[in-house]
Residue, then its C-alpha position, 0 to 999 in steps of 0.5 A: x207549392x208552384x214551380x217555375x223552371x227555366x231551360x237553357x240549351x248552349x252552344x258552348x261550354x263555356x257560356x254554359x259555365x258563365x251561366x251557371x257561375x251567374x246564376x250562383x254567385x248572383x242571380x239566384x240570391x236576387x230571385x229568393x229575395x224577390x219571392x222564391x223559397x229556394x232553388x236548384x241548379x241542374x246540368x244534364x249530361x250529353x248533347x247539347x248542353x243544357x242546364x234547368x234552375x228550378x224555383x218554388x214559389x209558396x203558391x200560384x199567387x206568390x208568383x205571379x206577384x214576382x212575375x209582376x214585380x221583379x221578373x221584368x227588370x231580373x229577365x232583363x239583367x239576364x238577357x243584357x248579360x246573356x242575349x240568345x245572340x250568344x248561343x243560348x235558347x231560353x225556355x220557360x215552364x210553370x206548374x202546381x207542384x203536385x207532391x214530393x218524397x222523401 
C-alpha cells in the first residue's frame, strides 16, 4: 500500500473548519473516485491549527496514475477554494506503507 498524506497549518479556526467540512462533503469523495482506497481526516490538538487527510493508494503506480490524471485539475479546485493567501500552508508526503496492527 502507499500513502499520500496532505498537512495544512491555518491561521484560523474558522478556514480550518471550512476546510475540513470541504474535504468531507466533497473532495474526499472526488480523490476515492479517482484512485484513492480510502481516507482519514485528522485534527491535531494545540497550536497552531493543523489538520492531515491521509489517502492509501493500492501501490506506488497506483498513484502516480492519479497524480497524472486527476491531481492536477483536484489540487487546482483546491487552491481556487482555499489559496495559501488565506492562511493556510500546504504540505505534502508520500511513502510505502510499510505495515499495519490491528
Amino acid at each position: 500500500m502507499f500513502s499520500y498524506t496532505v498537512r495544512c497549518t491555518f491561521e484560523s479556526d474558522s478556514i480550518a473548519q471550512a476546510w475540513i467540512a470541504w474535504l468531507r462533503d466533497e473532495h474526499l469523495a472526488e480523490v476515492i473516485a479517482a484512485g484513492a482506497l480510502d481516507a482519514e481526516v485528522i485534527r491535531f490538538d494545540g497550536s497552531p491549527i493543523r489538520a492531515e487527510v491521509r489517502y492509501h493508494f493500492s501501490s506506488k503506480e497506483s498513484f502516480a496514475a492519479y497524480e497524472r490524471d486527476h491531481a492536477p485539475r483536484l489540487r487546482a479546485e483546491g487552491l481556487k477554494r482555499f489559496p495559501p493567501d488565506r492562511g493556510l500552508l500546504y504540505e505534502r508526503f508520500t511513502g510505502q506503507s510499510l505495515f499495519t496492527l490491528p
